[in-house]
Every structure is written in structure tokens, then in C-alpha cells.
TORVOLUM-137332 format. One record per residue: residue number from 1; residue in three letters; x, y, z of N, C-alpha, C in turn. Coordinates in steps of 0.1 Angstrom, whole numbers. Example, Ala and Ser with C-alpha at 12.3 -4.5 7.8 and 13.67 -1.06 7.14 Angstrom:
2
SITE    i   aa  n.east  n.north   n.up  ca.east  ca.north  ca.up  c.east  c.north   c.up
SITE    1  ala     132      -57     78      123       -45     78     132      -33     78
SITE    2  ser     128      -22     71      137       -11     71     129        0     79
This chain:
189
SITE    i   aa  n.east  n.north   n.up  ca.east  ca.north  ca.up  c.east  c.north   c.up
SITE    1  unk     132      163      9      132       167     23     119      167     29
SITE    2  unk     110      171     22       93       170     27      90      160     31
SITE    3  unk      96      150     20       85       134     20      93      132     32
SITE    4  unk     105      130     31      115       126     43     106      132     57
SITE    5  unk     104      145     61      100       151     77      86      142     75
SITE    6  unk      76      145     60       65       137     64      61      125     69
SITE    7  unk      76      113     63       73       101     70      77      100     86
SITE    8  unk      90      109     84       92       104    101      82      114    109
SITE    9  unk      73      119    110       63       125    115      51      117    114
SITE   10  unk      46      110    107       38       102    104      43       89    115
SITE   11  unk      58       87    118       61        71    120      59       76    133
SITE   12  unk      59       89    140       62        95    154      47       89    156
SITE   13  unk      39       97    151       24        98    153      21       84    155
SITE   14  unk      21       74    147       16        60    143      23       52    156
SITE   15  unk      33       56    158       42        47    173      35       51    185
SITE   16  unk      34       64    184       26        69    198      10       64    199
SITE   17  unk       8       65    186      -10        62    191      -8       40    192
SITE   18  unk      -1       34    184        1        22    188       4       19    203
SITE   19  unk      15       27    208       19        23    216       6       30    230
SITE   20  unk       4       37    226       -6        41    239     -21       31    237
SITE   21  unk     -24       24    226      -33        17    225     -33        1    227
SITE   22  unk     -18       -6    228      -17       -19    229     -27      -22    242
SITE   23  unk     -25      -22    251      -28       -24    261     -42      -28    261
SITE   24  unk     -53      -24    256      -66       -23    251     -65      -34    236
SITE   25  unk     -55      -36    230      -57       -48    219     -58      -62    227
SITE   26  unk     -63      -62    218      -66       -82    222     -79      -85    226
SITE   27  unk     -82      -69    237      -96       -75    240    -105      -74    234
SITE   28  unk    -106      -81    218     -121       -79    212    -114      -89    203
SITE   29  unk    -125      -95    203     -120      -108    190    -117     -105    172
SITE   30  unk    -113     -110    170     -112      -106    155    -124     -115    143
SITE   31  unk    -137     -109    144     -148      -111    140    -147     -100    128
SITE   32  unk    -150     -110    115     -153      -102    101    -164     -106     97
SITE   33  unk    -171     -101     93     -183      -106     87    -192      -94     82
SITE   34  unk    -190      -86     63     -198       -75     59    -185      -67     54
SITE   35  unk    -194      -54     53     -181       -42     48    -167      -38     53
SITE   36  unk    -156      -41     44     -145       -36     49    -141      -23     45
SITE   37  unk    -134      -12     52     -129        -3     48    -113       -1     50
SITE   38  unk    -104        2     47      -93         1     53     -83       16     41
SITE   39  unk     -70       19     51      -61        25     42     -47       21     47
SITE   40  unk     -38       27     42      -22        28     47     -15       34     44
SITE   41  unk      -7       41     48        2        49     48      17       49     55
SITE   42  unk      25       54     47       40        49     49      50       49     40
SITE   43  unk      57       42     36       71        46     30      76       32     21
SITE   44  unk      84       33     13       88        24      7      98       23     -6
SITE   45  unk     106       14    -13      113        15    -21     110       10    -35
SITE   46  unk     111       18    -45      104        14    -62     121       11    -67
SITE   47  unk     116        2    -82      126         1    -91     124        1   -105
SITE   48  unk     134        0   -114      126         1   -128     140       -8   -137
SITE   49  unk     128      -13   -146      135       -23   -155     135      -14   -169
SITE   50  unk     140      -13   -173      140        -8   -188     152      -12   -198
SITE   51  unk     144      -20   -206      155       -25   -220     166      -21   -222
SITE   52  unk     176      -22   -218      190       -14   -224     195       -8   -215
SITE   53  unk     190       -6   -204      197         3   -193     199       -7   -183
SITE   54  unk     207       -1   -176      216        -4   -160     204        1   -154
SITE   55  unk     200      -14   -145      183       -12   -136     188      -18   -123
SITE   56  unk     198      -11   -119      203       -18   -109     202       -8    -91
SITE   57  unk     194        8    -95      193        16    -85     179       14    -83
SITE   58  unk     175       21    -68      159        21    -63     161       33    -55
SITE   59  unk     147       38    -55      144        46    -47     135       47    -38
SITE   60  unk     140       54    -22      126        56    -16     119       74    -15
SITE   61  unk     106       63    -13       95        71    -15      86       73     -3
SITE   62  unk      72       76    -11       62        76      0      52       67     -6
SITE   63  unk      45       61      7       37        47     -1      24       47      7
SITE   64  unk      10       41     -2        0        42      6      -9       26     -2
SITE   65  unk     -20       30      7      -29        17      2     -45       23      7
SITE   66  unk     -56       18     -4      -68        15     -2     -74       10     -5
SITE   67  unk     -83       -2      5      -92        -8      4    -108       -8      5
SITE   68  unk    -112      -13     -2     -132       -20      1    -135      -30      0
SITE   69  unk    -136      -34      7     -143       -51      4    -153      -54     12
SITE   70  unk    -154      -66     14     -163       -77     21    -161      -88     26
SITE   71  unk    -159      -90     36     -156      -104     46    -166     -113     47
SITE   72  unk    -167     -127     40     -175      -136     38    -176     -142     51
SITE   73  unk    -163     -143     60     -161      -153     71    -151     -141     81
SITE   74  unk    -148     -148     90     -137      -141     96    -121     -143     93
SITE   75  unk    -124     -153     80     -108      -157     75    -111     -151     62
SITE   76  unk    -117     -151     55     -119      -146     41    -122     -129     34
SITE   77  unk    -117     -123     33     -124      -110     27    -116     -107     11
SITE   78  unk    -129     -100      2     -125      -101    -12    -132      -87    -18
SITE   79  unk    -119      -77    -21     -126       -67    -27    -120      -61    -37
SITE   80  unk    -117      -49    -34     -109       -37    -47     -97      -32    -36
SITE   81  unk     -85      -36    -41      -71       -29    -34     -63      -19    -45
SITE   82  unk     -61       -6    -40      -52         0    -44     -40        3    -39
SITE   83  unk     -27        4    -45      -20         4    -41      -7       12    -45
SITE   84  unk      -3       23    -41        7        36    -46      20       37    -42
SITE   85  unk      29       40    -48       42        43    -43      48       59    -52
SITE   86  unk      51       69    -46       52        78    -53      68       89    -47
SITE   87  unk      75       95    -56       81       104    -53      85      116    -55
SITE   88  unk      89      130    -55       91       138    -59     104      144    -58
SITE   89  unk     114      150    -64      126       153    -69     126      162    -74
SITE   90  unk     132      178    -77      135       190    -84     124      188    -98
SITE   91  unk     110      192    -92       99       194    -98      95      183   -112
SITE   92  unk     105      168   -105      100       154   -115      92      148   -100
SITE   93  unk      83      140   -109       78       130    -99      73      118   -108
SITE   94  unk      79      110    -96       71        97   -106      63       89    -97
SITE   95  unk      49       84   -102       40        75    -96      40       60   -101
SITE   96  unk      39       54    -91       37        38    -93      27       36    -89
SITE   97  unk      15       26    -99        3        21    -87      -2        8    -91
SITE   98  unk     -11       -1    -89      -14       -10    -91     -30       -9    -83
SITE   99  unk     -39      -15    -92      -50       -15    -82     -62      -29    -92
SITE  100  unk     -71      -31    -87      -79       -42    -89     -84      -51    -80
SITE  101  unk     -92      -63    -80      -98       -73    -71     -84      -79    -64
SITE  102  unk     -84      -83    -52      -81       -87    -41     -84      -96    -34
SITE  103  unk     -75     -108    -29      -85      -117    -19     -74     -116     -5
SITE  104  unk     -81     -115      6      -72      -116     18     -74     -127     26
SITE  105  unk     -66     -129     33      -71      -147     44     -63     -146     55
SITE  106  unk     -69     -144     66      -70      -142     74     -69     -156     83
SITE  107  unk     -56     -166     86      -54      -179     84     -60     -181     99
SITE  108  unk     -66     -189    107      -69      -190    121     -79     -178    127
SITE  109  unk     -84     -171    118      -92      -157    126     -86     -155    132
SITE  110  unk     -75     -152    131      -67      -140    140     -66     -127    134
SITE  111  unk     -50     -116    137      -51      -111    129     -39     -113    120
SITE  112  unk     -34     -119    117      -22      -122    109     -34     -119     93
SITE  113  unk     -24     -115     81      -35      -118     69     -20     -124     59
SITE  114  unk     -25     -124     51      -18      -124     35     -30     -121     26
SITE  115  unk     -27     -109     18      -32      -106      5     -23     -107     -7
SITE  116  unk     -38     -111    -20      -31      -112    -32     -38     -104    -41
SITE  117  unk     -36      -99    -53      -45       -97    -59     -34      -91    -78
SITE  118  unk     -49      -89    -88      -42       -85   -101     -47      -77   -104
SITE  119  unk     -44      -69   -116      -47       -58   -123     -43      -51   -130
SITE  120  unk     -44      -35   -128      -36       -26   -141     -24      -19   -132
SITE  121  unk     -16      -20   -138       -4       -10   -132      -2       -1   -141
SITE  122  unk       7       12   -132        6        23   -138      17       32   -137
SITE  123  unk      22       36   -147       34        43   -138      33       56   -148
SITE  124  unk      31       67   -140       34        81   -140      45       89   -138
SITE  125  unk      46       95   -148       64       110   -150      57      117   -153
SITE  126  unk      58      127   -140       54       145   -144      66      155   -141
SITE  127  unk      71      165   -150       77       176   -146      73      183   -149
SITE  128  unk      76      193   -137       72       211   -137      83      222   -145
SITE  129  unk      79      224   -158       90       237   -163      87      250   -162
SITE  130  unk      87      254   -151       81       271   -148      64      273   -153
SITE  131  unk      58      261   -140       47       265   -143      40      257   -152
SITE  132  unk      45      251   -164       42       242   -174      41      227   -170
SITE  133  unk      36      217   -165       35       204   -166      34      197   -178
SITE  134  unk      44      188   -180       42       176   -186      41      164   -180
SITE  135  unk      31      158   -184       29       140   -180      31      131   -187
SITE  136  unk      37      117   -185       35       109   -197      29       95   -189
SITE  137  unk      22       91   -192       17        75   -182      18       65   -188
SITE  138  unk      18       51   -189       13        41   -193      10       31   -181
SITE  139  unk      -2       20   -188       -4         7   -181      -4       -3   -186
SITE  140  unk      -4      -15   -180       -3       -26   -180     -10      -36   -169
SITE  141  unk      -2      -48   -171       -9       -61   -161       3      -59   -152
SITE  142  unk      -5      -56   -139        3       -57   -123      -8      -67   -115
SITE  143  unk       6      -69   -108       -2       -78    -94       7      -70    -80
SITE  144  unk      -3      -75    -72        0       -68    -54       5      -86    -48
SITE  145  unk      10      -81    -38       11       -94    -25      12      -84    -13
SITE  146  unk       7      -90     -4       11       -84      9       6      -92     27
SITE  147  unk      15      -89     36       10       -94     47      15      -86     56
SITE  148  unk       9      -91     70       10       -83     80       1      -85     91
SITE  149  unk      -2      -79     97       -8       -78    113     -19      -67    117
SITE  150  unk     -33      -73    121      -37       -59    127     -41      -65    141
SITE  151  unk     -43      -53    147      -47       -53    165     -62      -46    166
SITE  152  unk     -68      -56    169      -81       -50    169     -83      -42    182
SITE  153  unk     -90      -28    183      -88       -11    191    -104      -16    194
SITE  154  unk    -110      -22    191     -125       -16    192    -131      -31    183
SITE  155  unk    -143      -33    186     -155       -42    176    -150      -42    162
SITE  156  unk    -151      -27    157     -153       -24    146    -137      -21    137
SITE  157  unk    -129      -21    146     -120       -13    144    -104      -18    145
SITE  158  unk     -96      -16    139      -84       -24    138     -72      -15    131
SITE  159  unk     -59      -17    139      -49       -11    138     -35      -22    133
SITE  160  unk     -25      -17    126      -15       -28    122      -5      -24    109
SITE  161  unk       7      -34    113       19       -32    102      15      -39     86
SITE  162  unk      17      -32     79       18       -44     63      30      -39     56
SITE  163  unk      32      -52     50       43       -51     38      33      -53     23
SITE  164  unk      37      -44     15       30       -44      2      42      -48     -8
SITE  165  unk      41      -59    -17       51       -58    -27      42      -56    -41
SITE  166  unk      46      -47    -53       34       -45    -62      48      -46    -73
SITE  167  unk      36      -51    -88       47       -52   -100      40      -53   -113
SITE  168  unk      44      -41   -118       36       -40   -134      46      -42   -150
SITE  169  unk      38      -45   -155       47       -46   -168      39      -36   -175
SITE  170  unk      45      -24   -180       34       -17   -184      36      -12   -201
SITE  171  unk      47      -15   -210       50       -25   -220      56      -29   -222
SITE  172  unk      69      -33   -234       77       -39   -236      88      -43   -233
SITE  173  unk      92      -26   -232      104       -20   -225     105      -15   -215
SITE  174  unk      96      -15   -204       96        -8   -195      85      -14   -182
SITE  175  unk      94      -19   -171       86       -28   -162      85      -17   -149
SITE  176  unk      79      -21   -138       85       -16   -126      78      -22   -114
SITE  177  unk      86      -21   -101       79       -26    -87      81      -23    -78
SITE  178  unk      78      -22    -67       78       -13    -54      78      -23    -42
SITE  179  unk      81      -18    -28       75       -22    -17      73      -11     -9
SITE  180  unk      60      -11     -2       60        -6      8      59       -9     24
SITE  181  unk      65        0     32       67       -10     47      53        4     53
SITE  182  unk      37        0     57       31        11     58      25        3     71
SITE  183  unk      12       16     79        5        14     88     -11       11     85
SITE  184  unk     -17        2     88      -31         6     81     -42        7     89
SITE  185  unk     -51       14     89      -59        12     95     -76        9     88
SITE  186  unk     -85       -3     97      -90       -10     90    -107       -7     99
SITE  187  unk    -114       -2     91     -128        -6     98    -139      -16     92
SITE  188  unk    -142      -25    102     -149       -37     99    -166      -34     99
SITE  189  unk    -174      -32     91     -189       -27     97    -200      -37     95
């Protein structure tokens, strides 16, 4: 019920400050060139494969992203993306993430992108027994994809929808993958 009030509170917030800021997009070109910073936040749906079982339910969650990089051009930027989907349930929670190098492209210098990128995935089970935690984690080889839109607010500054799709194998018997539908916000320096 938390994550739940937290997203649609987050989606109120994120619509109002979009929508009170279009008006002011467009006017600044979409120039990259140097440090990027960027994050996201939002919501989205995980699933899990596991050997022997019926993998046929998903669940939503809450989902986020962070980036650093560097923009060689105004079409090219290449750095470190992380990327999380997590949720919590009668004191179980489980985490999904994936994180590693990244390349994004930015097709026309606009702001449309598509990102790709590989690395370690991870998936986390913690429950609470009166106070007591247990965890268990493992990793593996995951990869991210994602696209979407930003609206540049300012020089420096840039607002926008992404879709994140992420997917780890993290061993034998046990895979998992996510999407998230989030907001990100991106500063160019």
C-alpha cells in the first residue's frame, strides 16, 4: 500500500512539474558534449524463471535508474547505468538490479535516445522475522535496453519518459527480468 500511495504521489508530482514546464521546452537545443548525470524514478513489472516451477505470474513494483557518463557528441554518450526494480510484501522483499557500462544514441540530436548496455545482475530476498533479517543474493550476466524522451528545461538540464527493460541470469536455475515505465531527470555539464 506504501509503494502503491508512493508512486501515485510521485506520478502527481512528475505530471504537474512536466506539465507546468512544457511550454519553456524546446527552447534550448539539445547540445551534449562532457559530464552526464542523470536518475529515474517510477514503477514497473518483474518476473522470474525458475527450473521446475510455473513462471507464469509478475509483479509490480517500484523502479529506479542511475546514471554517469560522458557525451562524446550530441548523439553519443557512454558510461555506468544502474538500474533497480524492487518490492516489499508482509516483511519479504525482493530486489532486482542490473548495472554496468552503457552506450546511449541519441539518433538526430534530438531528444529521442535508445540505450544498451551489460553487466552483473542481481537479485535480492530479504525477510524480517521479528526483528531478525535474513538475506540471500546472487549474480550473474544481465543486460539493460531502454528508450525514451527528454525535454530539455534549461542549457544544462533535461526532463523525460523512459522505458527500461533489464534481464539477468544469475545461475542455473534461476533467471529474472523487469520493466520499468519511470521519469528521469538528466543534467548535462
Amino acid at each position: 500500500m506504501l509503494a502503491r500511495t508512493l508512486a501515485v504521489s510521485l506520478s502527481v508530482a512528475l505530471l504537474t512539474l512536466f506539465s507546468a514546464t512544457t511550454a519553456s521546452a524546446g527552447s534550448y537545443s539539445h547540445e551534449r558534449d562532457g559530464m552526464i548525470l542523470g536518475f529515474n524514478l517510477g514503477g514497473g513489472s518483474a518476473g522470474v524463471n525458475v527450473t521446475g516451477l510455473d513462471n507464469s505470474t509478475r509483479e509490480g513494483g517500484f523502479g529506479g535508474n542511475f546514471r554517469v557518463g560522458y557525451a562524446f557528441s550530441p548523439q553519443v554518450a557512454a558510461g555506468l547505468e544502474g538500474n533497480m526494480w524492487t518490492k516489499s510484501v508482509d516483511n519479504e522483499t525482493w530486489t532486482f538490479s542490473v548495472g554496468g557500462p552503457a552506450l546511449t544514441y541519441y539518433p538526430g540530436a534530438t531528444g529521442f535516445f535508445v540505450r544498451g548496455g551489460v553487466g552483473v545482475g542481481t537479485a535480492d530476498y530479504s525477510v524480517d522475522q521479528g526483528g531478525v533479517t535474513t538475506s540471500v543474493s546472487d549474480n550473474g550476466f544481465g543486460f539493460l535496453l531502454g528508450t525514451g524522451y527528454e525535454w530539455r528545461l534549461g542549457q544544462k538540464f533535461a526532463l523525460g519518459p523512459q522505458f527500461d527493460y533489464a534481464h539477468a541470469k544469475v545461475n542455473d536455475d534461476f533467471s529474472m527480468n523487469y520493466f520499468n515505465f519511470t521519469m528521469g531527470l538528466n543534467w548535462y555539464f
